[in-house]
LUMTILO-879544 format. One record per atom (N, C-alpha, C): residue in three letters; x, y, z. Coordinates in pm, whole numbers, plus 50000, padded with zeros to 5 digits. Example, Ala and Ser with C-alpha at 12.3 -4.5 7.8 and 13.67 -1.06 7.14 Angstrom:
2
ala513194943150780/ala512304955050780/ala513204967050780/ser512854977550708/ser513674989450714/ser512905000350787/
END
This chain:
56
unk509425018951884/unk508295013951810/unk508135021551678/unk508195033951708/unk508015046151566/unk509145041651474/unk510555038051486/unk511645034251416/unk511315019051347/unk510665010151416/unk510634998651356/unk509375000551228/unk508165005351226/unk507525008351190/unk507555016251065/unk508585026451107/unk509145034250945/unk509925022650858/unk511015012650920/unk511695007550873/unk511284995650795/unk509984989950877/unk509084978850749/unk508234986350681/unk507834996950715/unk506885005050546/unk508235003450465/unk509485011150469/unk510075012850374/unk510745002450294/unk510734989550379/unk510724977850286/unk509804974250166/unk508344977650219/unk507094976650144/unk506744984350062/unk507174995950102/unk507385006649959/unk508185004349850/unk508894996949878/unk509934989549772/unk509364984349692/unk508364976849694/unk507354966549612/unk506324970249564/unk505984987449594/unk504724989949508/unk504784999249506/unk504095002649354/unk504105016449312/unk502635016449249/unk501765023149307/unk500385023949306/unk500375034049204/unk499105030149099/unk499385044748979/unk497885040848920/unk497155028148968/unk495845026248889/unk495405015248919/unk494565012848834/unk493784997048868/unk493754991548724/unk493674978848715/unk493694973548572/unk492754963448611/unk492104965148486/unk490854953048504/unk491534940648414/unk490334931248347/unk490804921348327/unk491114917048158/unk490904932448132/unk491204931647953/unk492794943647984/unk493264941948044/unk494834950748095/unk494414966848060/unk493394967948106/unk492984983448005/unk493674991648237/unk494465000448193/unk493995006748319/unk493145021048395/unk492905021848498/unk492265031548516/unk492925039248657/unk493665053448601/unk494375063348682/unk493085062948830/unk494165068548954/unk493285068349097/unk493095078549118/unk491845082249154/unk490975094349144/unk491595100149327/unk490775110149333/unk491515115049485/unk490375113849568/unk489435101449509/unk487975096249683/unk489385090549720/unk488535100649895/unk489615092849991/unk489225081850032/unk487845072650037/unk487685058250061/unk488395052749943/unk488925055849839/unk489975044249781/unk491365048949809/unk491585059449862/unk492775062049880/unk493415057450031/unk492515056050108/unk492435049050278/unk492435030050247/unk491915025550137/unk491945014650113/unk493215005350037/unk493645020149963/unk495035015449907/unk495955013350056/unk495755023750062/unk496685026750204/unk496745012550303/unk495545011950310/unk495244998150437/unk496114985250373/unk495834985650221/unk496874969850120/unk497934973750155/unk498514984050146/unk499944985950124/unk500554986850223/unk500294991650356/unk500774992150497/unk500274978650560/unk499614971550535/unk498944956950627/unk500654952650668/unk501384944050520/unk502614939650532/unk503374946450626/unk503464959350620/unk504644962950739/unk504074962150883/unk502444963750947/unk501684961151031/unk502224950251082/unk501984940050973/unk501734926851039/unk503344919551098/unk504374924250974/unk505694920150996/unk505964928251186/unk505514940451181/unk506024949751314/unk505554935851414/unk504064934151452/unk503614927351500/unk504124913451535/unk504734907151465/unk505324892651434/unk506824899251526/unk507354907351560/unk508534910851556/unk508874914551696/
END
């Protein structure tokens, strides 16, 4: 289970590289170290490998 699990994050890590937020005039804004946005990035970015494990 631990092997399949590393092996779809590291697909999904492939596809994002988290560095800020951009609003809707492309201006961006660097990610501060609150860990409620840093647990929330986390939750977007791991769902995909979650859900693929799950399906699998």
């Amino acid at each position: 289970m631990r092997d399949a699990i590393l092996q779809a994050l590291k697909q999904v890590q492939n596809g994002y590289s988290l560095c800020g937020v951009v609003d809707r005039r492309a201006r961006v804004y660097p990610l501060g170290s609150d860990t409620k946005v840093i647990s929330i990035l986390f939750e977007i970015v791991t769902r995909q490998a979650v859900v693929s494990y799950a399906k699998s």
